[in-house]
C-alpha positions in Angstrom: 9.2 -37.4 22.4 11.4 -34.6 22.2 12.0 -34.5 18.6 8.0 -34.3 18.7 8.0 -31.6 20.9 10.7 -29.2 18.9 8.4 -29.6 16.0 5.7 -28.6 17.8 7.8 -25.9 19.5 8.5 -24.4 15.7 4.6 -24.6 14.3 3.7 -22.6 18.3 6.0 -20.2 17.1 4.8 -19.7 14.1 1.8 -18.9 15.0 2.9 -16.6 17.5 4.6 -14.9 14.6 1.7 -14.3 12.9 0.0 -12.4 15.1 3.3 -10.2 15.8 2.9 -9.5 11.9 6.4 -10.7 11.4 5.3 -12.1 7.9 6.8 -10.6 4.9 3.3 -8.4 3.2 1.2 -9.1 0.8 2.5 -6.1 -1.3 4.7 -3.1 -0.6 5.8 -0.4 -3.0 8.5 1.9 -2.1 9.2 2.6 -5.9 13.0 1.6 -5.4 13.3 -1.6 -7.5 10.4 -1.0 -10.1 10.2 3.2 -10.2 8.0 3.9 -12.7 8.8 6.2 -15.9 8.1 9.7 -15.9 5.1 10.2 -18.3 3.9 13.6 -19.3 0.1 14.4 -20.6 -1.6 11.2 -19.7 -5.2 11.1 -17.5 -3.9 7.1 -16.5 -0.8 5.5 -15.5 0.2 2.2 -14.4 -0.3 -0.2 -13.2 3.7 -0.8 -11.9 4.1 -4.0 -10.4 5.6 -4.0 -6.5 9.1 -3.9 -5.2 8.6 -6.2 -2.7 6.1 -8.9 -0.9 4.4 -12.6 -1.5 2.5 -11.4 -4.1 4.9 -8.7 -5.5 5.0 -10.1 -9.6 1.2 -9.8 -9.9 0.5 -6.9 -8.1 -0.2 -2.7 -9.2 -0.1 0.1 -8.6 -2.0 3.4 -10.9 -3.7 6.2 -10.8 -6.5 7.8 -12.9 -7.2 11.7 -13.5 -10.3 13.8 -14.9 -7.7 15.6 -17.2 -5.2 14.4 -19.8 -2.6 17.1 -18.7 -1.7 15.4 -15.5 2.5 14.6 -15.5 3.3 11.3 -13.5 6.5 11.7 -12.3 9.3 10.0 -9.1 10.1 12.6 -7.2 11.8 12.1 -3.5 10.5 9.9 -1.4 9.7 9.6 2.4 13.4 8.2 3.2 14.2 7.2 -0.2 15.2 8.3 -3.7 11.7 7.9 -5.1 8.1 8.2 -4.7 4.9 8.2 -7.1 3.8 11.6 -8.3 0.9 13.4 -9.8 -0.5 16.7 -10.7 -4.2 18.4 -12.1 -5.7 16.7 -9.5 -9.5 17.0 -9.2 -12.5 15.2 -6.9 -12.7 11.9 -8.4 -9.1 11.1 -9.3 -7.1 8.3 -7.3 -3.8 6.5 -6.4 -4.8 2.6 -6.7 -2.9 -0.5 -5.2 -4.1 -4.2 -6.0 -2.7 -7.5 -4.8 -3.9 -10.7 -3.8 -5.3 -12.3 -0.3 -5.7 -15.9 -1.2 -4.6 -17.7 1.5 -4.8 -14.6 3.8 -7.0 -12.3 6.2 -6.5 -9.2 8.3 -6.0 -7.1 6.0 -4.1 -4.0 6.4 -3.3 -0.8 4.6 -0.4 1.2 5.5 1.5 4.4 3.1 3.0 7.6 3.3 1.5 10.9 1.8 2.1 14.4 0.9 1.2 17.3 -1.3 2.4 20.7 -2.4 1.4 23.7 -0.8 -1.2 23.9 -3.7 -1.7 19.8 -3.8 -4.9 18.2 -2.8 -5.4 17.9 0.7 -8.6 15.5 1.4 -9.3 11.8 0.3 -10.9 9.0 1.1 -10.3 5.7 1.3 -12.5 2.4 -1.3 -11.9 -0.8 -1.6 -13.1 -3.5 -3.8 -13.0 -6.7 -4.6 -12.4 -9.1 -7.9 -13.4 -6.1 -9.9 -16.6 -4.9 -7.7 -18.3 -1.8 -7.0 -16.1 0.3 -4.8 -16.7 1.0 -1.3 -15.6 3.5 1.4 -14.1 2.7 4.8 -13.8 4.9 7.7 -13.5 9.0 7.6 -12.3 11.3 5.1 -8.6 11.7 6.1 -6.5 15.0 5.5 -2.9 14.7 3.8 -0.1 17.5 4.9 1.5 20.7 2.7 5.2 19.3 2.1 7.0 21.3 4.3 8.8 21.6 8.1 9.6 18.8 7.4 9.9 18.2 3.7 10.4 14.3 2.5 13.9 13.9 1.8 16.0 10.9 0.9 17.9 10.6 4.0 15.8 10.0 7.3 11.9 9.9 6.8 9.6 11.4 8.7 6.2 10.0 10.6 3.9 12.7 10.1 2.9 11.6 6.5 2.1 7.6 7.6 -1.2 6.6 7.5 -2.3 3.2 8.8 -5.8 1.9 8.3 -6.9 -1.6 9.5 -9.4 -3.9 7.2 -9.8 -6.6 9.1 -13.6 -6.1 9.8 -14.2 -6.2 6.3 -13.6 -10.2 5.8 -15.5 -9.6 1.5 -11.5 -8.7 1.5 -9.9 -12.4 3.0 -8.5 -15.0 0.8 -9.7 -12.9 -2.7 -7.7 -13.4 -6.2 -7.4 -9.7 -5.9 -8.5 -6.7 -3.7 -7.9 -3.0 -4.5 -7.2 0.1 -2.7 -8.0 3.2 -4.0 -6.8 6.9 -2.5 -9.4 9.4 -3.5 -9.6 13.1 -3.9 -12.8 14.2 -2.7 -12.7 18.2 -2.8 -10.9 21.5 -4.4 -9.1 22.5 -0.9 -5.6 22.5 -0.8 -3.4 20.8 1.5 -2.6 24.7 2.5 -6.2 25.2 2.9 -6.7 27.5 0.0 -7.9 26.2 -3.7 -6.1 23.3 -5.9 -3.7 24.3 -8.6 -3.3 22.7 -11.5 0.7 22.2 -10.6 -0.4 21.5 -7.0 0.9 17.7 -6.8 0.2 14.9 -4.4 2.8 12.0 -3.9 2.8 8.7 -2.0 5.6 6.2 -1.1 6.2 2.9 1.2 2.8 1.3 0.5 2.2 -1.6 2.3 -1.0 -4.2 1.8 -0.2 -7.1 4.4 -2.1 -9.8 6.0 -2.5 -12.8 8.5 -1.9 -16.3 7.0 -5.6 -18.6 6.9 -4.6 -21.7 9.1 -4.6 -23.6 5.6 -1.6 -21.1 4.9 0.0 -21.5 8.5 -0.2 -25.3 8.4 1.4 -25.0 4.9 4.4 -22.9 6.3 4.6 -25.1 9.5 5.1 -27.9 7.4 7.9 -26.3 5.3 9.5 -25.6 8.5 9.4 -29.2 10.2 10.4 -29.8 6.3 13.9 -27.8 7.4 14.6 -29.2 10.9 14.7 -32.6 9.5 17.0 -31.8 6.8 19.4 -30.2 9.2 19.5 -33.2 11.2 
């Protein structure tokens, strides 16, 4: 009975786990271990697989731009060496993160963001699934001029994290893949005055996570009562 119990014990805390979030994401790009290359005079780039997370190997991340003049570049991150880098932005043109959710729901969204004084400063947030007609969830949200405090590779800062919760929209649980797209939706700067064509936006620590399906749970339960009776 008490062997019983400890195996029970490990699959209750499991679960409990799960809802704390303590599950490694689905992807999360920090641009550290795959950074991509700089690229000059291109309207596309990407997509560059993620640094870390369950379903890391398979998934991207891009952007798209109006104009062929646009320079993708790494420049400092929000606590790190690197980050993802664009200029000629115009309404239309998007940073794009896909992964997989098979096995998971919940979804959540969380990055950093930040532009130059003449960078965008409004986007939006789509989503869509297997290849589907985009969407838009929530409220236009407004991205910060790069300055007081300016990203640095030493300590980050919170100002520039956004967090967006996807959960309500279950089209995005247990998919082959979903994508995330980041979109400019006017001319104003992130200083309030008019977009430059050097005026660059930038993103880093992009996390897609989710909440294992019970199917998934079970699975991981079972690799765990898989351990305790090797160790014995």
């Amino acid at each position: 009975m008490l062997k019983r119990v400890s195996i029970l014990a490990v699959v209750a805390m499991l679960a409990t786990a799960t809802v704390a979030n303590a599950f490694p994401p689905l992807a999360e790009w920090g641009f550290q271990v795959v950074t991509p290359a700089d690229v000059a005079n291109s309207a596309t780039n990407g997509p560059h697989a993620a640094d870390s997370g369950i379903f890391a190997a398979t998934s991207g991340a891009s952007g798209a731009h109006a104009s062929a003049a646009t320079d993708w570049t790494t420049p400092t991150g929000n606590g790190s060496s690197d980050s993802y880098s664009a200029n000629e932005w115009a309404p239309g043109d998007y940073w794009q993160f896909c992964t997989s959710t098979v096995g998971y729901s919940g979804i959540t969204v969380q990055w950093d963001q930040v532009s130059s004084n003449t960078g965008p400063r409004d986007f939006e947030l789509r989503y869509n699934v297997n290849g589907g007609t985009y969407s838009t969830f929530g409220s236009p949200y407004v991205v910060r001029a790069n300055s007081s405090p300016s990203w640095s590779s030493g300590s980050g800062t919170g100002l520039d994290t956004f967090s967006v919760d996807l959960s309500s929209v279950t089209a995005l649980d247990n998919q082959s893949e979903i994508c995330i797209r980041h979109v400019n939706t006017t001319t104003v700067s992130a200083t309030g005055g008019t977009v430059g064509n050097t005026g660059t936006n930038r993103v880093d620590n992009v996390v897609i996570s989710g909440v294992p399906e019970p199917t998934t749970l079970a699975l991981m339960g079972l690799g765990a009562i898989g351990l305790i009776r090797r160790r014995r």
